[in-house]
DRENDO-1510 file (C-alpha; in Angstrom, 1 decimal, always signed):
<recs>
REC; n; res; u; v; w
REC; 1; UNK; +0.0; +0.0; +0.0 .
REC; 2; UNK; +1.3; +3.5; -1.0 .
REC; 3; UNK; +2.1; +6.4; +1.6 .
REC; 4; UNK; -0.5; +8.3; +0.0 .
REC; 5; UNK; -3.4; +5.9; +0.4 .
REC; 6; UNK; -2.2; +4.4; +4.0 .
REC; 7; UNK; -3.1; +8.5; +4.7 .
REC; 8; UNK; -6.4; +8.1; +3.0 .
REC; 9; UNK; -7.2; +5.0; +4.7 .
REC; 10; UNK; -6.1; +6.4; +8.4 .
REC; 11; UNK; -7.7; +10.0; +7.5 .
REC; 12; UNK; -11.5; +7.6; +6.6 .
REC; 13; UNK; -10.7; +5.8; +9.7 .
REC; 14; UNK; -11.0; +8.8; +12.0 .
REC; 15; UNK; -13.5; +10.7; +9.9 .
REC; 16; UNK; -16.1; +7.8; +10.7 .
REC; 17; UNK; -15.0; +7.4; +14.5 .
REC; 18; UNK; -15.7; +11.3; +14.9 .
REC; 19; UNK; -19.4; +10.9; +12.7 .
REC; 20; UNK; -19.9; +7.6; +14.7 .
REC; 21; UNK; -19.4; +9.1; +18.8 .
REC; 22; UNK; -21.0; +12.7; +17.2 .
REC; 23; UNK; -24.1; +10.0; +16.2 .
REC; 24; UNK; -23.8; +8.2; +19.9 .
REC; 25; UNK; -23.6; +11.4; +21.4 .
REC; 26; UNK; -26.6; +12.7; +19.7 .
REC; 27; UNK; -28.4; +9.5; +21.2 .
REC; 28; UNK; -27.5; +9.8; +24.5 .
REC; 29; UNK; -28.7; +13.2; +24.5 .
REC; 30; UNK; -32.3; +12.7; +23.3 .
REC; 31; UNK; -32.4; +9.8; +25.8 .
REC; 32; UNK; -31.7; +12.3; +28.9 .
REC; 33; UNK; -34.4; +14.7; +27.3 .
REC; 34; UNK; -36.7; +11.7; +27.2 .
REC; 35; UNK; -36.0; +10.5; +30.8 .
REC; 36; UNK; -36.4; +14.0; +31.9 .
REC; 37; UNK; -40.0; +15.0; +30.8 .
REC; 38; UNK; -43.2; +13.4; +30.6 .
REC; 39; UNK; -44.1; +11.2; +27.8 .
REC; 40; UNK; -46.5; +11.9; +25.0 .
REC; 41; UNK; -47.6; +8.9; +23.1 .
REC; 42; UNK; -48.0; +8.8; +19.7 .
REC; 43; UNK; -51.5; +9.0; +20.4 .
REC; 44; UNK; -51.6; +11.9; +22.9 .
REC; 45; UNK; -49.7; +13.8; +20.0 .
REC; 46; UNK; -52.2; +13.1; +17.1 .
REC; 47; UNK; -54.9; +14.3; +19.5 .
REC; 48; UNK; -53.5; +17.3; +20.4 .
REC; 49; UNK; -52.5; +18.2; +17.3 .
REC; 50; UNK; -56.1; +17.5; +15.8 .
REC; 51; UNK; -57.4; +20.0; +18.7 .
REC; 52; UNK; -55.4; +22.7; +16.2 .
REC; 53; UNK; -57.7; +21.9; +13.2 .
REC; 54; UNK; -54.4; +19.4; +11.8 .
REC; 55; UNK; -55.8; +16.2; +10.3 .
REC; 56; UNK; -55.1; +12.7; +11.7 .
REC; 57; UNK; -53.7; +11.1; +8.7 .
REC; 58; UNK; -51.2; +14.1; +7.8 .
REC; 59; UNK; -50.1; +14.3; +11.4 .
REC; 60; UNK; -49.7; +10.7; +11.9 .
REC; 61; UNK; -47.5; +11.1; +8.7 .
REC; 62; UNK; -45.4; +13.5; +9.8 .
REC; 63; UNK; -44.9; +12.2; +13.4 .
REC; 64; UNK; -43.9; +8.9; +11.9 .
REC; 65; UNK; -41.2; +10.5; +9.8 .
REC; 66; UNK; -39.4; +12.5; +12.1 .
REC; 67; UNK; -39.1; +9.7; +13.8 .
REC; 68; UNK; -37.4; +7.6; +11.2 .
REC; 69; UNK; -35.6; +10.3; +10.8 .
REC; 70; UNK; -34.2; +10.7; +14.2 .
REC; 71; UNK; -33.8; +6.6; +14.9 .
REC; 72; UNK; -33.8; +6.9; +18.8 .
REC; 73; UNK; -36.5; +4.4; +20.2 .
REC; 74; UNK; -39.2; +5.1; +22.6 .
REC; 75; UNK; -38.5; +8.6; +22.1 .
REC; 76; UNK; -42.1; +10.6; +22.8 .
REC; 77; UNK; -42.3; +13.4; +20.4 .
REC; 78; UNK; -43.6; +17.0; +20.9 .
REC; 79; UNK; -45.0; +19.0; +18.5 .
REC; 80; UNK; -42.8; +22.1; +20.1 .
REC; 81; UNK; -39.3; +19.9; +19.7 .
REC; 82; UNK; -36.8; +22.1; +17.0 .
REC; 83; UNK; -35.8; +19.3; +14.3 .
REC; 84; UNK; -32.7; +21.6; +14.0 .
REC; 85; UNK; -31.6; +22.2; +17.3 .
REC; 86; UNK; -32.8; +19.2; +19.1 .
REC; 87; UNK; -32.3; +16.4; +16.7 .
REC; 88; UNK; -29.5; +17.8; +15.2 .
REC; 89; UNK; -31.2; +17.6; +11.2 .
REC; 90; UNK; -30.0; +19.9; +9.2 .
REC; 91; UNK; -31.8; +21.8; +6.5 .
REC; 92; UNK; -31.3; +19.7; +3.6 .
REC; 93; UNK; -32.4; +16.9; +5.7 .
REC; 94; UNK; -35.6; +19.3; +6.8 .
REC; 95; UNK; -36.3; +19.9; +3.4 .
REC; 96; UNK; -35.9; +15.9; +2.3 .
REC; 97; UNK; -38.3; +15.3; +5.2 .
REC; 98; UNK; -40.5; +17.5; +3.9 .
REC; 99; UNK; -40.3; +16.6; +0.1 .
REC; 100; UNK; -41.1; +13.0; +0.9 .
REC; 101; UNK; -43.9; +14.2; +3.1 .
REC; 102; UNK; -45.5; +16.1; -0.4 .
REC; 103; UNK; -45.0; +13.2; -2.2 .
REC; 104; UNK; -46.7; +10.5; -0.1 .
REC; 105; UNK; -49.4; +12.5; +0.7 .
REC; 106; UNK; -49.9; +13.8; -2.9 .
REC; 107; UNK; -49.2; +17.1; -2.2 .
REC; 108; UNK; -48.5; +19.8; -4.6 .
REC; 109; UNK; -45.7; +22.2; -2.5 .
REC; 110; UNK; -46.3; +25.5; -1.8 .
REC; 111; UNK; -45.3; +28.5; -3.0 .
REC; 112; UNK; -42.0; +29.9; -1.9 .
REC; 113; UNK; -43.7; +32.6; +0.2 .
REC; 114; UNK; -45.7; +30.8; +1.7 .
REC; 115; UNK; -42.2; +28.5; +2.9 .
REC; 116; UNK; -41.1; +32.2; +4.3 .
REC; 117; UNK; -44.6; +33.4; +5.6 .
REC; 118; UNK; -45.0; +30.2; +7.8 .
REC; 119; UNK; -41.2; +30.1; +9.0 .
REC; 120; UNK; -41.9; +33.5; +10.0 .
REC; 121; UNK; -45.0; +33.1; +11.8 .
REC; 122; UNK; -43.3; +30.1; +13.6 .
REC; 123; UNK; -40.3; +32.4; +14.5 .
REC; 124; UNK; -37.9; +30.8; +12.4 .
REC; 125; UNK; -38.2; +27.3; +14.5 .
REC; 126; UNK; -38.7; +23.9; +12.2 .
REC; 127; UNK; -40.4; +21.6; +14.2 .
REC; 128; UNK; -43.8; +19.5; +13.8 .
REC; 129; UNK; -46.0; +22.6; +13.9 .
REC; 130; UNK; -44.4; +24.4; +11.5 .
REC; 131; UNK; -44.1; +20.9; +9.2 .
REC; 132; UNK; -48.3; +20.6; +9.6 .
REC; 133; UNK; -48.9; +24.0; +8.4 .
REC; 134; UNK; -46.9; +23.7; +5.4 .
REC; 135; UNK; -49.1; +20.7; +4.7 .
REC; 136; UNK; -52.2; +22.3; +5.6 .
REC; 137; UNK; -51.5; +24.7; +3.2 .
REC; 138; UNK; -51.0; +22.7; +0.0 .
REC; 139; UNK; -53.4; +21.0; -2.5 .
REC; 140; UNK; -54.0; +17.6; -3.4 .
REC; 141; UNK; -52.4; +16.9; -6.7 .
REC; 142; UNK; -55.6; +15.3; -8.1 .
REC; 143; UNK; -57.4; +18.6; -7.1 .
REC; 144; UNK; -55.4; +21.0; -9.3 .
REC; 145; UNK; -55.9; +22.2; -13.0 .
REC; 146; UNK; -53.2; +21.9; -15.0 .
REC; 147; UNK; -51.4; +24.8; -16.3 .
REC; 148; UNK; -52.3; +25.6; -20.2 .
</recs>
């Protein structure tokens, strides 16, 4: 093995050990958070977000794929918890999450404006909330014209 890719090889090494115990670390974290308050089931969540005028089978959606995305079991969601702060997701990964939301639920997106108005109004936090109205906002696909 050459000089040069014994570097590579050691430099790949370390890059994934720093990824992996910044992953771990993560973990741990949301674990404390979760010891530390009360629980909200799944359930409990869906209701409470259905007393907002959200429905069940968007919010059900979107509870289930932030926490895909996050992958730390038994952890009880709250509509209120930052994606970006909390679960360390970053904003391509917000926006992914909320792509794939659009597309399983047939959604057309909305308009860039809106994306602003709606951040704004939800002071600049991304979290389930500000997810729900997004989706509240858009159209079915089957319900729009198409352009002439």
């Amino acid at each position: 093995m050459s000089e040069g890719k014994a570097i590579l090889y050691v430099a790949g090494t370390i890059l994934l050990l720093f990824v992996g115990l910044y992953r771990y670390y993560v973990s741990q974290k949301l674990k404390r958070i979760a010891k530390n308050r009360p629980s909200l089931h799944k359930f409990e969540y869906i209701k409470k977000m259905e007393a907002q005028d959200f429905s069940y089978k968007i919010t059900d959606e979107v509870y289930d794929a932030i926490q895909m995305r996050i992958k730390v079991e038994n952890f009880d969601l709250y509509p209120e918890d930052d994606l970006l702060n909390l679960f360390k997701i970053d904003t391509l990964q917000a926006e992914n999450l909320i792509d794939n939301l659009l597309d399983e639920l047939d959604l057309v997106p909305p308009s860039e404006e809106t994306y602003k108005q709606i951040f704004k109004e939800n002071r600049s936090i991304v979290n389930s909330i500000y997810i729900l109205k997004l989706l509240h906002k858009c159209k079915n696909k089957s319900d729009t014209k198409p352009v002439l």
